[in-house]
PDB file of N, H, CA, C and O in Angstrom:
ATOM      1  N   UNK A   1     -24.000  -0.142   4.046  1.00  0.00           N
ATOM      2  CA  UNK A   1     -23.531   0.901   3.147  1.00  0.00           C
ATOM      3  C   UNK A   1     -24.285   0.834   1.822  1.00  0.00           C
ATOM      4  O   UNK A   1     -24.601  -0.215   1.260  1.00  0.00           O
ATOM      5  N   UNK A   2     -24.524   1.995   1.409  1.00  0.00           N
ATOM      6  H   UNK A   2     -24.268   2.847   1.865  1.00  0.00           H
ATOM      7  CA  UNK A   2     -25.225   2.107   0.003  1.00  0.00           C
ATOM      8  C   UNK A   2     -24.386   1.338  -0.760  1.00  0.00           C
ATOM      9  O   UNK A   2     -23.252   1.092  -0.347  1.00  0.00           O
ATOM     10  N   UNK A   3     -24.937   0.754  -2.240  1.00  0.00           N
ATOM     11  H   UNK A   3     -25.858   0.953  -2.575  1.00  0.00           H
ATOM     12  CA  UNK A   3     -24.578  -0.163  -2.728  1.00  0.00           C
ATOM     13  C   UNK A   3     -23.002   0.372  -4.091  1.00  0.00           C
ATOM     14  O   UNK A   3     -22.270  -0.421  -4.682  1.00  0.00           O
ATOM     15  N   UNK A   4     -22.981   1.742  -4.164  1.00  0.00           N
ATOM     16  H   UNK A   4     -23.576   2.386  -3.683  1.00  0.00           H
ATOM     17  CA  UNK A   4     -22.480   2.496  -4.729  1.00  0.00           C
ATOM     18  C   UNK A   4     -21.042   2.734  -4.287  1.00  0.00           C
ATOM     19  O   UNK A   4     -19.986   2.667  -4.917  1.00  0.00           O
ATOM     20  N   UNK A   5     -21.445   3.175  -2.406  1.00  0.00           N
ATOM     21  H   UNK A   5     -22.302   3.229  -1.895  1.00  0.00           H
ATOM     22  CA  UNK A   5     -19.818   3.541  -1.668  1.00  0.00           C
ATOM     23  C   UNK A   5     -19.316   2.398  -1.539  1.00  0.00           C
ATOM     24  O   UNK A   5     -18.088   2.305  -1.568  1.00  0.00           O
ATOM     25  N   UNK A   6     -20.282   1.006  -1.331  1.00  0.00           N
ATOM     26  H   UNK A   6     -21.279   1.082  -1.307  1.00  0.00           H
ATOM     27  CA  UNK A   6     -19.759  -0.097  -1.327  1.00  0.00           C
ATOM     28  C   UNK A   6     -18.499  -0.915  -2.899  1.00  0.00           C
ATOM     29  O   UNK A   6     -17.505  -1.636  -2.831  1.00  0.00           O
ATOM     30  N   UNK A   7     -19.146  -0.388  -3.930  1.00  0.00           N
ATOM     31  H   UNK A   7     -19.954   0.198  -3.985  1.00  0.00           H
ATOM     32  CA  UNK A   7     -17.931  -0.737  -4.581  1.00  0.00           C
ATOM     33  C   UNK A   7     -17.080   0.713  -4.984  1.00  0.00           C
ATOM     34  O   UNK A   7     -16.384   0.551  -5.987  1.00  0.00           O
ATOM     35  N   UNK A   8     -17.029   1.648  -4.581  1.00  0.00           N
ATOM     36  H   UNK A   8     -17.594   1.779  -3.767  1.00  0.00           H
ATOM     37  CA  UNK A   8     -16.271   2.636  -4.062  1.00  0.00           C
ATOM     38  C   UNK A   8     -14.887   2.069  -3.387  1.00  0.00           C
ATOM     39  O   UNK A   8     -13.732   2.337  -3.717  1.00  0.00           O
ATOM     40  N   UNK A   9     -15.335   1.241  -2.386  1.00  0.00           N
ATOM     41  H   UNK A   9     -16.273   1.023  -2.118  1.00  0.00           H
ATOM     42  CA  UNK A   9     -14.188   1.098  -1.144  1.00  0.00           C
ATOM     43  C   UNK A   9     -13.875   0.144  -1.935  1.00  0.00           C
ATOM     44  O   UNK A   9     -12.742   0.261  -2.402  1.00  0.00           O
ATOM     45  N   UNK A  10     -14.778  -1.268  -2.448  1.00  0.00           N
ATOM     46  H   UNK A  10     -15.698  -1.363  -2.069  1.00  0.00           H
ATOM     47  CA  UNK A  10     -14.147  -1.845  -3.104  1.00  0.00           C
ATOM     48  C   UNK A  10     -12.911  -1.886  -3.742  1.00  0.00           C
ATOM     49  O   UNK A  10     -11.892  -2.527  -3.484  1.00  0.00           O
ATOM     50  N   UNK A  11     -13.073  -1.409  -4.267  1.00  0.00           N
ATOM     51  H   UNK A  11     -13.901  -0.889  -4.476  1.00  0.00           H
ATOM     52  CA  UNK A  11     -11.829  -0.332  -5.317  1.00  0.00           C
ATOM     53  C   UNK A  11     -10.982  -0.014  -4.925  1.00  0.00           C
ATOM     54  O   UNK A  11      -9.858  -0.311  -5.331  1.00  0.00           O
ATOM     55  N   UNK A  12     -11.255   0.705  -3.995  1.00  0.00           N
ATOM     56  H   UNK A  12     -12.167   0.947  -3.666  1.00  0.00           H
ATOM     57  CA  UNK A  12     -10.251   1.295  -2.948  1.00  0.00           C
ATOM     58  C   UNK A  12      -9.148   0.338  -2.513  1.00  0.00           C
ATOM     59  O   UNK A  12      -7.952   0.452  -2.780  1.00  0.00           O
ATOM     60  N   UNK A  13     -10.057  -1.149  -1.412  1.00  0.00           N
ATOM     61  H   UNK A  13     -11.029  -1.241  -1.195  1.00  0.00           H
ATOM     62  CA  UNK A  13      -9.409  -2.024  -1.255  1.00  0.00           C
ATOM     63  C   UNK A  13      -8.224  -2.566  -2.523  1.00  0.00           C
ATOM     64  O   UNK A  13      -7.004  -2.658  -2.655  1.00  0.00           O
ATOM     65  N   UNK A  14      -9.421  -2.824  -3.272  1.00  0.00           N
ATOM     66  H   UNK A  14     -10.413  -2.749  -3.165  1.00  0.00           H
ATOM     67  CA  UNK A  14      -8.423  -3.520  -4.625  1.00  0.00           C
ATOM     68  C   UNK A  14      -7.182  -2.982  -5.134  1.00  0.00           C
ATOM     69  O   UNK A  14      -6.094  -3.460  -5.454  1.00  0.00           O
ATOM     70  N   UNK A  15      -7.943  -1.293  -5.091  1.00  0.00           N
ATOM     71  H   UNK A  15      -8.828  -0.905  -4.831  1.00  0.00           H
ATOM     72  CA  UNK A  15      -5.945  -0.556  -5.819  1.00  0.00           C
ATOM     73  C   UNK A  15      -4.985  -0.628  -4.380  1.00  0.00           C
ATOM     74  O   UNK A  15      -3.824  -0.965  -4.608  1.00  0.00           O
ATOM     75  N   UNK A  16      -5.263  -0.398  -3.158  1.00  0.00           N
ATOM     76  H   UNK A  16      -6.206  -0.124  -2.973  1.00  0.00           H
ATOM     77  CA  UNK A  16      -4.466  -0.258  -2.198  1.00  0.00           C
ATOM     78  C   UNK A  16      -3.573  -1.944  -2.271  1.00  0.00           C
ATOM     79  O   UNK A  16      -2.382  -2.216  -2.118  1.00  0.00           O
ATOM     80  N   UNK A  17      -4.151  -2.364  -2.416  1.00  0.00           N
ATOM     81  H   UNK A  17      -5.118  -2.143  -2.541  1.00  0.00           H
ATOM     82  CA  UNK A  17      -3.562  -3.777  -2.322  1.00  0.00           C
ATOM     83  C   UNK A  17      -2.637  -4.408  -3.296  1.00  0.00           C
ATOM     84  O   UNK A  17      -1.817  -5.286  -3.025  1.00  0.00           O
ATOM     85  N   UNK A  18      -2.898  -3.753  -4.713  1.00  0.00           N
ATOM     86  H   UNK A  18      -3.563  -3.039  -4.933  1.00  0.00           H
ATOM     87  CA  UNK A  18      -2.791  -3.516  -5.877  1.00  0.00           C
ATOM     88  C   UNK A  18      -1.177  -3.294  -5.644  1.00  0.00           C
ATOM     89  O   UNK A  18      -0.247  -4.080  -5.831  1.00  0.00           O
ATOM     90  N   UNK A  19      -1.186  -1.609  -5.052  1.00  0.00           N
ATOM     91  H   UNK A  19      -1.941  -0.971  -4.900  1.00  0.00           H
ATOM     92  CA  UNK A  19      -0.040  -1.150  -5.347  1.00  0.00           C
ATOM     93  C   UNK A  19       0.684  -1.414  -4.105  1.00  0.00           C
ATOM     94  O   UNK A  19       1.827  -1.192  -4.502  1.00  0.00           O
ATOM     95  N   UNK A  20       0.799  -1.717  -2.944  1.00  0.00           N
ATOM     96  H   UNK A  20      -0.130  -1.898  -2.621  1.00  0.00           H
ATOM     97  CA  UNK A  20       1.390  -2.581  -2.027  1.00  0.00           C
ATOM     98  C   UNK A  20       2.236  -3.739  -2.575  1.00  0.00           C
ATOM     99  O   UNK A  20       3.446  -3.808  -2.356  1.00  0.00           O
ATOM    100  N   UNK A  21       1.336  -4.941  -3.530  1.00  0.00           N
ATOM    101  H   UNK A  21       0.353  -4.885  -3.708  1.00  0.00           H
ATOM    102  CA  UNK A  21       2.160  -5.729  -3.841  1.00  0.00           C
ATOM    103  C   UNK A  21       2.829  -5.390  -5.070  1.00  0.00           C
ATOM    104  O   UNK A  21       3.374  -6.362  -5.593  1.00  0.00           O
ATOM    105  N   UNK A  22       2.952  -4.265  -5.706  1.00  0.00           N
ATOM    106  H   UNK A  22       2.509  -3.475  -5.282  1.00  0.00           H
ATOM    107  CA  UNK A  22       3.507  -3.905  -6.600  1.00  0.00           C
ATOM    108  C   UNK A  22       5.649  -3.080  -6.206  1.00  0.00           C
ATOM    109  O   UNK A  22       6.783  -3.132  -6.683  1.00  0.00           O
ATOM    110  N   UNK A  23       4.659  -2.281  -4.735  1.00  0.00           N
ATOM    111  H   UNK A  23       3.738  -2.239  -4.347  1.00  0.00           H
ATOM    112  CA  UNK A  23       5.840  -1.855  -3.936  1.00  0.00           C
ATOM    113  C   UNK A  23       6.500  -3.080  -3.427  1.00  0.00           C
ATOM    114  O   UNK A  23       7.723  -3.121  -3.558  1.00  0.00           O
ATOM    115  N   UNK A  24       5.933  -4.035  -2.897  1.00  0.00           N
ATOM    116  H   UNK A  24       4.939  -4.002  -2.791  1.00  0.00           H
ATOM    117  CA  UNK A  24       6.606  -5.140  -2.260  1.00  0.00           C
ATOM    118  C   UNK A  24       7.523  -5.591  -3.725  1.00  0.00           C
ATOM    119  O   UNK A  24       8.723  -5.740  -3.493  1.00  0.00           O
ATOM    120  N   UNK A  25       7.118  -5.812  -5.126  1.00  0.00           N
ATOM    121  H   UNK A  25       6.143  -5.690  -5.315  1.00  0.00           H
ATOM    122  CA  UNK A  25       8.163  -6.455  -6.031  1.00  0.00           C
ATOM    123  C   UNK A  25       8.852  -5.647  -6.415  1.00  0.00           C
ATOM    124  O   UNK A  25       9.842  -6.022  -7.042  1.00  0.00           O
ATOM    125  N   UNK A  26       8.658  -4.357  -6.233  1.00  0.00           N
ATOM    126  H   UNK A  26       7.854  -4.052  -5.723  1.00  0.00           H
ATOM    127  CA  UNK A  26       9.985  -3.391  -6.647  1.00  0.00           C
ATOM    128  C   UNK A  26      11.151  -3.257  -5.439  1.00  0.00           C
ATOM    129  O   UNK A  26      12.326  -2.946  -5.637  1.00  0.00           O
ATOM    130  N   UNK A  27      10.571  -3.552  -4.211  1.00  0.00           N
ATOM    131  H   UNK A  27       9.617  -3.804  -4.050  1.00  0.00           H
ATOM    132  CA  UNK A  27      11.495  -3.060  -3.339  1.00  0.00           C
ATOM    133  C   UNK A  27      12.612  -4.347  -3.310  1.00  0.00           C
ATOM    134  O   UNK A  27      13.812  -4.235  -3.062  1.00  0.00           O
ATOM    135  N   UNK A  28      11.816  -5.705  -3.659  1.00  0.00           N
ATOM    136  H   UNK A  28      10.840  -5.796  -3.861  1.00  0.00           H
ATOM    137  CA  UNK A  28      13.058  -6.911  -4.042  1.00  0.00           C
ATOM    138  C   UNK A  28      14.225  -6.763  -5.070  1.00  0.00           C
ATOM    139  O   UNK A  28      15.202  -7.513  -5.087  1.00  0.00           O
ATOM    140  N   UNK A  29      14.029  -5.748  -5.902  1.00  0.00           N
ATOM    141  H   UNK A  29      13.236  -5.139  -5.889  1.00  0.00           H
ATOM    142  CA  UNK A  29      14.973  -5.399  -7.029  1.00  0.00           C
ATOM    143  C   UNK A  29      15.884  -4.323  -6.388  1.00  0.00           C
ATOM    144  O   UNK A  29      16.701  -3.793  -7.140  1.00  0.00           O
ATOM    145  N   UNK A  30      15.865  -4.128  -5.737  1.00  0.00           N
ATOM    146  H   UNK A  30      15.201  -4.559  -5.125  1.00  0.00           H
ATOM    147  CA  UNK A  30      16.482  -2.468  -5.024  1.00  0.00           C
ATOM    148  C   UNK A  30      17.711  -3.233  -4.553  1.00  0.00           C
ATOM    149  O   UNK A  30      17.523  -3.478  -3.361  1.00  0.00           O
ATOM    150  N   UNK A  31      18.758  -3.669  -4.904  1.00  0.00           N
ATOM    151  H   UNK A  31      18.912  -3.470  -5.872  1.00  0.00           H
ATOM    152  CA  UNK A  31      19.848  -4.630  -4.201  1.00  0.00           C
ATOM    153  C   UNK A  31      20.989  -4.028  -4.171  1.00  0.00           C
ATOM    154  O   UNK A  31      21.913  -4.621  -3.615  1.00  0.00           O
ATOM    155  N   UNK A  32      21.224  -2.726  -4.744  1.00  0.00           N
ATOM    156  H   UNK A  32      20.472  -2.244  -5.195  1.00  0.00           H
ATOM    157  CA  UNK A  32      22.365  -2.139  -5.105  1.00  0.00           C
ATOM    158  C   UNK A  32      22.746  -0.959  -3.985  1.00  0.00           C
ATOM    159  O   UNK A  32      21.887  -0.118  -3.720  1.00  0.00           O
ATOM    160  N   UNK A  33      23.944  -0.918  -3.387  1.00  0.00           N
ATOM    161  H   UNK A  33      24.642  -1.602  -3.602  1.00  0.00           H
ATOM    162  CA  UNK A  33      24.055   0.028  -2.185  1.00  0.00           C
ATOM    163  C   UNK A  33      23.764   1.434  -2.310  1.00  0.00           C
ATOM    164  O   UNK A  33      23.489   2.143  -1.342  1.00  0.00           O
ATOM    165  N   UNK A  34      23.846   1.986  -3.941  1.00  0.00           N
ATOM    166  H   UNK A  34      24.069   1.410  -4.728  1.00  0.00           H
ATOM    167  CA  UNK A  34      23.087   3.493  -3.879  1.00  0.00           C
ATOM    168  C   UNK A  34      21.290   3.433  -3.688  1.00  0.00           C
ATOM    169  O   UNK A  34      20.503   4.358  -3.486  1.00  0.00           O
ATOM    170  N   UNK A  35      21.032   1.865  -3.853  1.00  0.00           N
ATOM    171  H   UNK A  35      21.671   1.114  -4.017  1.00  0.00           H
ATOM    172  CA  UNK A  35      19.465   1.761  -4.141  1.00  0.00           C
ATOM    173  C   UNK A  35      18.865   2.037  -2.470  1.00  0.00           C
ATOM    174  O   UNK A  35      17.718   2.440  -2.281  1.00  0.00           O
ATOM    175  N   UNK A  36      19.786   1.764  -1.388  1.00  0.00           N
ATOM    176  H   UNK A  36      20.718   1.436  -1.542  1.00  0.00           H
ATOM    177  CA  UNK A  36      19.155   1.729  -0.637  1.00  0.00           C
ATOM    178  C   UNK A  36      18.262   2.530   0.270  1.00  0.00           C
ATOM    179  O   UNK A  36      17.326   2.178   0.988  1.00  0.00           O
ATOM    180  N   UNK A  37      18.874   3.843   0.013  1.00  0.00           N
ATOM    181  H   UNK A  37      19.634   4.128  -0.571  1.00  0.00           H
ATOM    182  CA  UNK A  37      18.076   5.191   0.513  1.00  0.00           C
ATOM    183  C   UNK A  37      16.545   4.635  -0.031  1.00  0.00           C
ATOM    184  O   UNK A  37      15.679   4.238   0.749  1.00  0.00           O
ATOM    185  N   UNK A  38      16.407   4.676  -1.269  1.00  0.00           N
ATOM    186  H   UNK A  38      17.110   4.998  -1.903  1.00  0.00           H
ATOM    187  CA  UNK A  38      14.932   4.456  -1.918  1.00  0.00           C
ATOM    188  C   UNK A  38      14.534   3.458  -1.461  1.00  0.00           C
ATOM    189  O   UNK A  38      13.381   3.492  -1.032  1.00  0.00           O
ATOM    190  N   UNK A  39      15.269   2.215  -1.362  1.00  0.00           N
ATOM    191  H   UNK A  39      16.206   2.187  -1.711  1.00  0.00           H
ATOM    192  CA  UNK A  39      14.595   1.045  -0.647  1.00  0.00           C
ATOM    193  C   UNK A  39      13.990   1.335   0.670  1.00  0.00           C
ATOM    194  O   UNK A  39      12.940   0.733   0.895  1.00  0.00           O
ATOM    195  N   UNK A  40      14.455   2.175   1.637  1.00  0.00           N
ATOM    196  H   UNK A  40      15.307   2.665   1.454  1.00  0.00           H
ATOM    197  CA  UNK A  40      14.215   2.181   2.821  1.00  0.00           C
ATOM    198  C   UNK A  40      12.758   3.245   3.050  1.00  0.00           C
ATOM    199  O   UNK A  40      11.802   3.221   3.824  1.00  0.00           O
ATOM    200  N   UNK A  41      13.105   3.949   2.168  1.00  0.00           N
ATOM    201  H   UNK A  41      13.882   3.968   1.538  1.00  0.00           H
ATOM    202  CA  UNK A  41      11.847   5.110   1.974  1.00  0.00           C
ATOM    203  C   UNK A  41      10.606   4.084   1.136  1.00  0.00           C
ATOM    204  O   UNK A  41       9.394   4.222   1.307  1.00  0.00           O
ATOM    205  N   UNK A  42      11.113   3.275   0.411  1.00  0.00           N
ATOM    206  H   UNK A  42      12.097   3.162   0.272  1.00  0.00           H
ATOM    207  CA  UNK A  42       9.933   2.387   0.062  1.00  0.00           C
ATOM    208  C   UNK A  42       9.201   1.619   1.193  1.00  0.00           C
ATOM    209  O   UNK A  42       7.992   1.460   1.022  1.00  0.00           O
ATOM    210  N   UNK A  43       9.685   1.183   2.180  1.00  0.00           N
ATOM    211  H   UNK A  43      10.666   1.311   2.320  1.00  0.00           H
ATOM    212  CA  UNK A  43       9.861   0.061   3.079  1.00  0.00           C
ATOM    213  C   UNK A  43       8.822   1.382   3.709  1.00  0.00           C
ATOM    214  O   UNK A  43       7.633   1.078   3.805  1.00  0.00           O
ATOM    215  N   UNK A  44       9.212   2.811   4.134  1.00  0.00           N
ATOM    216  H   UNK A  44      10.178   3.059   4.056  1.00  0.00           H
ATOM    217  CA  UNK A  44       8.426   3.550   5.176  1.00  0.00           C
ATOM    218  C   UNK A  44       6.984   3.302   4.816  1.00  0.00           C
ATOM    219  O   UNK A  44       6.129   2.941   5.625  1.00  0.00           O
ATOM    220  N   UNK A  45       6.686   3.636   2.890  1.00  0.00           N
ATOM    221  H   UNK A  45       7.380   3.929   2.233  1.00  0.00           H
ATOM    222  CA  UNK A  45       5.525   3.611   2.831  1.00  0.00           C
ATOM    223  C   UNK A  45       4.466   2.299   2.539  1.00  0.00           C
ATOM    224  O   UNK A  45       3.315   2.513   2.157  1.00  0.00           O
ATOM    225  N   UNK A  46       5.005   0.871   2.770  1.00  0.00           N
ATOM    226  H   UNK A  46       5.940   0.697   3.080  1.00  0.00           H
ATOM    227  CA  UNK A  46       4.576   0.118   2.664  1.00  0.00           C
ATOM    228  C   UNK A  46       3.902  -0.043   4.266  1.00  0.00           C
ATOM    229  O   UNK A  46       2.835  -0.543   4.621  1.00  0.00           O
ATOM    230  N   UNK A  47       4.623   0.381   4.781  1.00  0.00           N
ATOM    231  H   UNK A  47       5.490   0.787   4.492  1.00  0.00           H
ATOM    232  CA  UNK A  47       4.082   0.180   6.449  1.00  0.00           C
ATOM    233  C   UNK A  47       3.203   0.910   6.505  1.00  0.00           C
ATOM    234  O   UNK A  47       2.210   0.432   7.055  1.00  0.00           O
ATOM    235  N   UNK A  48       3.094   2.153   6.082  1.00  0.00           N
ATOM    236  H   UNK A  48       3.900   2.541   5.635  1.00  0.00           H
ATOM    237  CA  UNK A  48       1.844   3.002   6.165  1.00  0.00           C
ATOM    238  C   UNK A  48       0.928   2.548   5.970  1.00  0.00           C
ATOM    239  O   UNK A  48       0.151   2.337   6.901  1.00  0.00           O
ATOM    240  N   UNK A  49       0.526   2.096   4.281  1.00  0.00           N
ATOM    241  H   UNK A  49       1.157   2.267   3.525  1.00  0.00           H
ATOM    242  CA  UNK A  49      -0.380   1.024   3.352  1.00  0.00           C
ATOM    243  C   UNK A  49      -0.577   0.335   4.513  1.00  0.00           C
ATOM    244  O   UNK A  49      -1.614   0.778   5.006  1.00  0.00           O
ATOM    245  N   UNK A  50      -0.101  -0.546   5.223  1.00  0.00           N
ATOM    246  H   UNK A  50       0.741  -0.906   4.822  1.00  0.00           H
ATOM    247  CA  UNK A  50      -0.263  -1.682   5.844  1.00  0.00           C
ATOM    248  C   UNK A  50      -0.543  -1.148   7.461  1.00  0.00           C
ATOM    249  O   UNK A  50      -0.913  -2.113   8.129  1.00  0.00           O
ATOM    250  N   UNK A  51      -0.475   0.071   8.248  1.00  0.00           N
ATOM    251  H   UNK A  51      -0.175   0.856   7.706  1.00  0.00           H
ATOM    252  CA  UNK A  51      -0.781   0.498   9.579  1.00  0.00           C
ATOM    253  C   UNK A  51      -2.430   0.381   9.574  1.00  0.00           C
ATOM    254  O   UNK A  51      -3.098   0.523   8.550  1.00  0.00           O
ATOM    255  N   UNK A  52      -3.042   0.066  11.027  1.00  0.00           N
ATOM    256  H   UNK A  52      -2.499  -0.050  11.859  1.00  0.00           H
ATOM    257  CA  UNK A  52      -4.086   0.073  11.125  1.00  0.00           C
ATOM    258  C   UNK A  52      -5.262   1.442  10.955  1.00  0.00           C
ATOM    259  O   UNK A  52      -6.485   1.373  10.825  1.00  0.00           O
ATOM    260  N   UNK A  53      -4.001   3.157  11.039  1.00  0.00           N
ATOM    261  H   UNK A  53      -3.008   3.213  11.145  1.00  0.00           H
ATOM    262  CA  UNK A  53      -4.309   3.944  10.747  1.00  0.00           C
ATOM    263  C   UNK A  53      -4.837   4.211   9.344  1.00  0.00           C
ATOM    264  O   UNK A  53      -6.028   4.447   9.139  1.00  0.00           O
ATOM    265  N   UNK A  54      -4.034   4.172   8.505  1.00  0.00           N
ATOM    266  H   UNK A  54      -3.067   3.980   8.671  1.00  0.00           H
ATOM    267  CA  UNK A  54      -4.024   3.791   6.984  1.00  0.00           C
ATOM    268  C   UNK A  54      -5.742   2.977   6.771  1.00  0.00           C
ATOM    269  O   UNK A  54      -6.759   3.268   6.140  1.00  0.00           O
ATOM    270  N   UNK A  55      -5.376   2.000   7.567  1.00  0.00           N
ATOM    271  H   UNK A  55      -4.550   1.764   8.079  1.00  0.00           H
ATOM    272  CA  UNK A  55      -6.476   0.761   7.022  1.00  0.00           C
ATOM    273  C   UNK A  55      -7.975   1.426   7.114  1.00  0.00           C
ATOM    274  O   UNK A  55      -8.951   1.416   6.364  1.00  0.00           O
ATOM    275  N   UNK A  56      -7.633   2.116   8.632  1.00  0.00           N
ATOM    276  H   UNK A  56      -6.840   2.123   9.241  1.00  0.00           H
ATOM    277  CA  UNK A  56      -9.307   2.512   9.345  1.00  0.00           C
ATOM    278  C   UNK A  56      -9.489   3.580   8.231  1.00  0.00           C
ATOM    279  O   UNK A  56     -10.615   3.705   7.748  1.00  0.00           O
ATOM    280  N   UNK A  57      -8.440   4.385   7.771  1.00  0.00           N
ATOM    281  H   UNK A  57      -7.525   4.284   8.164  1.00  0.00           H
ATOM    282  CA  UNK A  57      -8.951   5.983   6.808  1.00  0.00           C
ATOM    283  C   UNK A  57     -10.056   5.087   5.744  1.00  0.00           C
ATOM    284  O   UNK A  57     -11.254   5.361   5.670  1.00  0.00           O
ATOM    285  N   UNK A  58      -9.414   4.022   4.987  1.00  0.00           N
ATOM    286  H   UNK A  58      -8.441   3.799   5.047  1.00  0.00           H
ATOM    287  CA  UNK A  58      -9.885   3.369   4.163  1.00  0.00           C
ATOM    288  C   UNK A  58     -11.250   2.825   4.120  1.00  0.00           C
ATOM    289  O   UNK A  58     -11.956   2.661   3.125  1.00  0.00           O
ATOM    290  N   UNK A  59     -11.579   2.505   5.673  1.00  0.00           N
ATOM    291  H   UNK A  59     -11.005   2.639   6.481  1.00  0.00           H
ATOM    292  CA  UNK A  59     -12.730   1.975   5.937  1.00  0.00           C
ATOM    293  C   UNK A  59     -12.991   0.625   6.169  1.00  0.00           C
ATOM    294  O   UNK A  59     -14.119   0.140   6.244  1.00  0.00           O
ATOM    295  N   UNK A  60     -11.507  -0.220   6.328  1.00  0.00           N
ATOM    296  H   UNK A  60     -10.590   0.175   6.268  1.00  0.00           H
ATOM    297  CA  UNK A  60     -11.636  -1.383   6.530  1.00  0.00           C
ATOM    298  C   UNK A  60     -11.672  -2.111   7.974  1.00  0.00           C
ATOM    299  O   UNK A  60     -11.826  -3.312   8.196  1.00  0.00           O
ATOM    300  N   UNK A  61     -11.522  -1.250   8.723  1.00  0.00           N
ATOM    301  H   UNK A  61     -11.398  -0.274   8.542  1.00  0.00           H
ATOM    302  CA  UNK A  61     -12.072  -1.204  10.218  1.00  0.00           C
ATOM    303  C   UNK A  61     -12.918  -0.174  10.863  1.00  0.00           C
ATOM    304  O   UNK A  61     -13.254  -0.300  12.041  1.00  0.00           O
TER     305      UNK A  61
END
Protein backbone atom coordinates (compact mmCIF):
# COMPACT_ATOMS: atom_id res chain seq x y z
CA UNK A 1 0.00 0.00 0.00
CA UNK A 2 1.10 3.52 -0.79
CA UNK A 3 2.74 5.00 2.07
CA UNK A 4 -0.09 7.68 2.59
CA UNK A 5 -3.35 5.06 2.67
CA UNK A 6 -1.05 3.25 4.86
CA UNK A 7 -1.22 5.74 7.70
CA UNK A 8 -4.76 6.48 6.56
CA UNK A 9 -5.86 2.99 7.90
CA UNK A 10 -3.50 3.55 10.48
CA UNK A 11 -5.68 5.94 11.94
CA UNK A 12 -8.41 4.29 11.16
CA UNK A 13 -7.17 1.31 13.20
CA UNK A 14 -6.14 3.65 16.04
CA UNK A 15 -9.62 5.68 16.34
CA UNK A 16 -11.67 2.37 15.86
CA UNK A 17 -9.94 0.94 18.73
CA UNK A 18 -9.89 4.19 20.39
CA UNK A 19 -13.54 4.39 20.63
CA UNK A 20 -14.34 0.65 21.31
CA UNK A 21 -12.39 0.92 24.46
CA UNK A 22 -13.97 4.03 25.26
CA UNK A 23 -17.58 2.21 24.63
CA UNK A 24 -16.31 -0.74 26.60
CA UNK A 25 -15.72 1.98 29.86
CA UNK A 26 -18.92 3.60 29.44
CA UNK A 27 -20.94 0.58 29.08
CA UNK A 28 -19.34 -0.52 32.82
CA UNK A 29 -21.06 2.60 34.28
CA UNK A 30 -24.53 1.83 32.77
CA UNK A 31 -25.67 -0.16 36.16
CA UNK A 32 -28.93 1.42 36.67
CA UNK A 33 -32.21 -0.51 35.43
CA UNK A 34 -33.46 2.55 33.22
CA UNK A 35 -29.66 2.45 31.88
CA UNK A 36 -30.19 -0.70 30.42
CA UNK A 37 -31.97 -0.21 27.09
CA UNK A 38 -28.71 2.02 26.26
CA UNK A 39 -26.48 -0.50 27.69
CA UNK A 40 -27.72 -3.13 25.46
CA UNK A 41 -27.79 -0.92 22.30
CA UNK A 42 -24.20 -0.10 23.37
CA UNK A 43 -23.26 -3.78 23.67
CA UNK A 44 -25.01 -4.10 19.74
CA UNK A 45 -22.47 -1.65 18.55
CA UNK A 46 -19.43 -2.83 20.13
CA UNK A 47 -19.95 -6.18 18.38
CA UNK A 48 -20.17 -4.53 15.17
CA UNK A 49 -16.65 -2.56 15.88
CA UNK A 50 -15.48 -5.94 16.75
CA UNK A 51 -17.38 -8.38 13.68
CA UNK A 52 -15.07 -9.60 11.09
CA UNK A 53 -17.41 -7.65 8.66
CA UNK A 54 -16.68 -4.33 10.32
CA UNK A 55 -12.93 -5.35 10.49
CA UNK A 56 -12.58 -6.44 6.60
CA UNK A 57 -14.59 -2.76 5.60
CA UNK A 58 -11.60 -1.34 7.54
CA UNK A 59 -9.03 -3.22 5.80
CA UNK A 60 -7.71 -5.25 8.44
CA UNK A 61 -8.32 -8.47 6.69
Amino acid sequence: LPVRKQKILKSCFSDTDRALSLLEEYCKKLRKPEEQQLKNAVKKVMGIFKSSLFQALLGRY
